[in-house]
N, C-alpha and C positions, 0 to 999 in steps of 0.2 A: 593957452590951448583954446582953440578954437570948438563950439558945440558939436561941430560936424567931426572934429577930430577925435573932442570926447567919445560923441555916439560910435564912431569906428574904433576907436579902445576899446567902446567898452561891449560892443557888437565878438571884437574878437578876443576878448578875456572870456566872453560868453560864449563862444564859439569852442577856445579851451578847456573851459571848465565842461563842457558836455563831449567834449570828445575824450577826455579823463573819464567823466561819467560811463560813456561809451564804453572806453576799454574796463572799468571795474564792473562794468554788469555782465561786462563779455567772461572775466575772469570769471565770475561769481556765477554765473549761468556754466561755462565750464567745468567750477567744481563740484557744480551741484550735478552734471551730469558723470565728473567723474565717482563721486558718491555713490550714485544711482547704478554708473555701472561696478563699482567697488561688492556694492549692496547686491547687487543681483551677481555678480560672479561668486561672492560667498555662501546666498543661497543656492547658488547650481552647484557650488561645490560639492552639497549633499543633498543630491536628490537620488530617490533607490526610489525601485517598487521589488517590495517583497509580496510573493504568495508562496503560504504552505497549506495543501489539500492533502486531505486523508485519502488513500488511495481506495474505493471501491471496488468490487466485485463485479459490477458491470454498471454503465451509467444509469441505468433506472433506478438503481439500488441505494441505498446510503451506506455511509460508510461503517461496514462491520467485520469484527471476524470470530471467530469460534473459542472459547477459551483450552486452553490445554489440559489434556489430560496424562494418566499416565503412560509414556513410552511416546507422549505426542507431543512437539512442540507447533505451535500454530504462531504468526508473524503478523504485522501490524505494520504501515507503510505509509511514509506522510512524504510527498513531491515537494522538494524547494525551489522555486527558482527568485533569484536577484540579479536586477538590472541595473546600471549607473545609468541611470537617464541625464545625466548633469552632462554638460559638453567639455569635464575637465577628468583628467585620471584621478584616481582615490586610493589611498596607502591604507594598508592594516586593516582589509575587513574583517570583519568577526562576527559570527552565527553561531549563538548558543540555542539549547534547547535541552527541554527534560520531562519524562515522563509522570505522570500521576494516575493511579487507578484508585477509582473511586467507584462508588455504590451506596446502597440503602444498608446502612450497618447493622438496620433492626432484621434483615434478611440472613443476616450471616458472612457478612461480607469480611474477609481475613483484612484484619489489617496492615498486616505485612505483607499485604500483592506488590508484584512490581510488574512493571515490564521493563528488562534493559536492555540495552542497546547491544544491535547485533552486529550489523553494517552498514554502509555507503555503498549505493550503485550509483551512476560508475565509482571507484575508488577515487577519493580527492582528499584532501588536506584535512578531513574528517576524524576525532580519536573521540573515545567515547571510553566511561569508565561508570561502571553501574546504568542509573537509570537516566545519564547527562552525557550530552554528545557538544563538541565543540568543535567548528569548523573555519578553518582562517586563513584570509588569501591577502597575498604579500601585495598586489593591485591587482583594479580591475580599473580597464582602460574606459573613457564614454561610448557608453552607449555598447558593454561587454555584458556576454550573461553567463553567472553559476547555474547548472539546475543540476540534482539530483534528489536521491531518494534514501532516506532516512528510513532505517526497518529495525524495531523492537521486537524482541519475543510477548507475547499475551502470558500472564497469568494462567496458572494452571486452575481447572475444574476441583476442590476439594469436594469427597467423597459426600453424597446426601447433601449439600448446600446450592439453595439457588439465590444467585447472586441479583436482585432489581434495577434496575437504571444503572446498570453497571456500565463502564466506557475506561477508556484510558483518555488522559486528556495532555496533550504535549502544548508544553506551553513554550515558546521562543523569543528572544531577542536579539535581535541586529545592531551594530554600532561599524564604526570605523575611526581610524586613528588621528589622518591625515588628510591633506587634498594638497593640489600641487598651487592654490593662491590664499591659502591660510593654515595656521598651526594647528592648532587643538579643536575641533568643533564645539560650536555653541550649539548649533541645531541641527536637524536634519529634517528635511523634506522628504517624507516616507509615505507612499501609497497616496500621494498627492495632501498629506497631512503635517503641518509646520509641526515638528515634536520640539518643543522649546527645551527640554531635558533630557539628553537622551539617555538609553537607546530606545529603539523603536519596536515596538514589544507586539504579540501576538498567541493567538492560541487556538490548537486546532482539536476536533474530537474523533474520539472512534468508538462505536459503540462494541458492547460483548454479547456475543451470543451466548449465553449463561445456564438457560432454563438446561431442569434435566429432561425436557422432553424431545417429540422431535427435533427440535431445532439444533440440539447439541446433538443426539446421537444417530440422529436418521441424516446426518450429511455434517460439511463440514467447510468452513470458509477461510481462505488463508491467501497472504501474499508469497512469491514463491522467493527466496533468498537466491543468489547467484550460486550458493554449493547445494540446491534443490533440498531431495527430502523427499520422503515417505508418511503421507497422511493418510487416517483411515476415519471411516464409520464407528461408532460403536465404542468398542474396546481393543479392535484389531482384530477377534476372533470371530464366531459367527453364536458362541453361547455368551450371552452376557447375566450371570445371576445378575439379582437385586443385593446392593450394599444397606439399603437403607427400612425402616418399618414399615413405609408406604410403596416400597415397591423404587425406590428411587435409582438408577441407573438401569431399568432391565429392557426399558424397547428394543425391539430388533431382536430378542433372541436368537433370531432365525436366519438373519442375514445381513451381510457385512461387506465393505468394498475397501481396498486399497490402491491409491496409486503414489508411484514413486517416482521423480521425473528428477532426470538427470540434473547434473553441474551445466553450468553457463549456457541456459537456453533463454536469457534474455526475455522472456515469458514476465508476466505480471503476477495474476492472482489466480489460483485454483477453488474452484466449487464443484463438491460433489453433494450429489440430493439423493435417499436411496426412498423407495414405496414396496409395499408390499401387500399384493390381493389374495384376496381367496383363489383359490382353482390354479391348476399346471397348466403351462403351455402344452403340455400332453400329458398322458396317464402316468409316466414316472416321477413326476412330484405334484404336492399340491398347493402350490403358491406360486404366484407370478411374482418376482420381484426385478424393480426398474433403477436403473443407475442412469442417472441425469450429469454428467462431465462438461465442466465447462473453466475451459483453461484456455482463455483470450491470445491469438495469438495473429489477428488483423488476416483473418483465413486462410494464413499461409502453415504448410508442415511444421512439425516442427524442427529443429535441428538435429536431435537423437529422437527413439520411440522412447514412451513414458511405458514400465507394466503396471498392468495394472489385474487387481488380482480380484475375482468374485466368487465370495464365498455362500453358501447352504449350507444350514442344519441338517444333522441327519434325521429329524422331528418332522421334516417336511419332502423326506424321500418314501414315495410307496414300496411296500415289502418285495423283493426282488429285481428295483429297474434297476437298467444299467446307465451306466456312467456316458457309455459311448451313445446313448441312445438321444441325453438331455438336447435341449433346444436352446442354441445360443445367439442372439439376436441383437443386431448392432443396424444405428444409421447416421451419420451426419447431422449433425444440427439437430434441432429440436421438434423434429416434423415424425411424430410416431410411426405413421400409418405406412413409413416407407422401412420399416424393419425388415431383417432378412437375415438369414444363416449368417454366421461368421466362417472366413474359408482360414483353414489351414494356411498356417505363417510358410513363406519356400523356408527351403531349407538353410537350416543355421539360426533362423527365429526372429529375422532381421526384414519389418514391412520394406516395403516400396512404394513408389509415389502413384501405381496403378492398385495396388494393394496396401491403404495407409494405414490399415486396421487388421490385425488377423491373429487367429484362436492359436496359441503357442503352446497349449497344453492342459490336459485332462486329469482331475487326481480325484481317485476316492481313496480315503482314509481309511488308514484298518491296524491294526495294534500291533503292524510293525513298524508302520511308516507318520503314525500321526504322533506329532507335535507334544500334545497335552493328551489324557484320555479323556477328553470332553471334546477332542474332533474325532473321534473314534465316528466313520460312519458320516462323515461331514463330506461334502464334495467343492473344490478346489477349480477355478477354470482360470487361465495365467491370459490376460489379453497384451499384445504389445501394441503398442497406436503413436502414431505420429499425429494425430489429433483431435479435434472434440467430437463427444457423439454420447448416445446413449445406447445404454448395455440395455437389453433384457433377457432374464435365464429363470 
């Protein structure tokens, strides 16, 4: 063999050996991009964003509601939504959650409060038993979203106890079973966070309106359930004795509101606030008292009228007026200085969208027709309203 023949051997042994080389780096760059996309199709497999919000009373507010009293149930309301953000479908979802009320126990705090679980708006795949709700969907497609709303009853008000830093606090977690390019999850990518163990846990708050002052009996904060409900001021009547040494449940003696708003009006959360001044809007009583209504509903009517009922002590009606004489005073929104007479409901007691608010009826109390004899002499005015406003009488 000649050198020149050598050098071309050994030129194209050398030439095969890097074209070998060639094809195993090409392999090997291959599988390391099949890896890479292995590895990232598994982490898409589980990627979710969860949020759960306490529902509020209006955005400026935080989130709170009133605790329960007797003949009162008041509601508590936490928004879920979950997304697949992954570009793959996902088998077996599952959203648990469960209640805790808690407080400052050197205040009095029972400690067997609960709040349990009432319902799901809209209705989904939701069951709930005590104070644990569990909700689980067979798939959610990429890029699919659950939302609904979680609603607890609140803890009732015990008699002379005020409850401190009291809140309910729902605490949740998220998992899923499957995904459609692996078995069993090892991780999930949740809220843009790798959970290396899952599920993907969270926890949301609501505070409790507790005190026995204002804030528990002069109004009242509440989410409204899909079968509505009838919430009041007070203790529902217009005489509230004191239960307690210091006087404890007795504000408001004098005056009290209720409203009751129909089944399925898709409505959020109801606030009523009530105040009460010296002096009558005119000589037959002497007290101004103010109902502040506010039942969110993006300004529009609302689907049925809500009544709503405004009560007087007889303690604050001067000796002889009349009933038909008193001053009843409604305006839209929260703009006082535009008050006006309220007109007679037409007939059958049923507003209209030219008259969305209107006076449906007049009662004084007298020891045929009153309730308890502690409305003996109380006066009674029934409003019907398709929507927010404040009362004054």
């Amino acid at each position: 063999m000649t050198d020149s023949a050598f050098v071309h051997g050994a030129a194209t042994s050398q030439r095969g050996v890097a074209a070998r080389a060639m094809r195993w780096l090409g392999s090997a760059t291959f599988f390391a991009a099949l890896m890479a996309g292995s590895n990232g199709a598994l982490a898409a497999n589980a990627n979710f964003v969860v949020t759960v919000t306490p529902v509020a009373a209006s955005a400026s507010s935080p989130a709170s509601v009133s605790l329960g009293r007797n003949g009162l149930t008041t509601y508590a309301a936490y928004r879920v939504s979950i997304t697949n953000s992954s570009g793959n479908t996902n088998n077996g979802i599952r959203f648990t959650g469960s209640t805790v009320v808690s407080g400052d126990s050197t205040a009095g705090l029972d400690a067997g409060a609960l709040a349990p679980y009432v319902e799901t708006i809209p209705k989904t795949a939701c069951t709930g038993s005590g104070s644990t709700v569990q909700c689980d969907f067979s798939q959610m497609q990429a890029g699919a979203n659950n939302s609904f709303v979680l609603i607890f009853a609140a803890p009732a008000l015990t008699a002379a106890v005020q409850w401190a830093n009291a809140a309910i606090n729902f605490n949740w977690s998220f998992d899923y079973s499957s995904g459609n390019s692996s078995g069993t999850p090892s991780s999930i990518l949740c809220n843009g966070v790798q959970i290396a163990s899952p599920p993907c846990t969270g926890s949301a708050l609501t505070g409790l309106i507790t005190s026995s002052g204002d804030a528990i009996l002069a109004g009242f904060v509440t989410y409204i359930p899909s079968f509505g409900g009838t919430f009041f001021t007070g203790n529902g009547v217009s005489v509230l004795p004191p239960t307690g040494p210091s006087g404890t449940l007795d504000l408001l003696p004098t005056a009290a509101a209720k409203i009751t708003v129909p089944t399925g009006q898709n409505l959020t959360t109801a606030q009523v606030v009530l105040t009460v001044a010296p002096g009558g809007l005119t000589g037959d009583t002497t007290t101004t008292i103010t109902g502040v209504m506010q039942v969110p509903n993006n300004d529009q009517l609302f689907g049925s009228y809500a009544i709503i009922e405004l009560r007087r002590d007889a303690s604050t009606i001067a000796n002889g007026a009349k009933i038909a004489n008193a001053a009843v005073l409604y305006t839209h929104g929260d703009t006082v200085a535009l008050l006006s007479p309220l007109l007679a409901c037409p007939t059958g007691g049923v507003p209209t969208s030219t008259l969305p608010v209107c006076l449906f009826s007049r009662t004084e109390f007298t020891r045929k027709n009153a309730p308890t004899p502690d409305d003996i002499g109380d006066w009674l005015f029934v409003v019907h309203a398709l929507e927010n406003g404040v009362s004054r009488w």
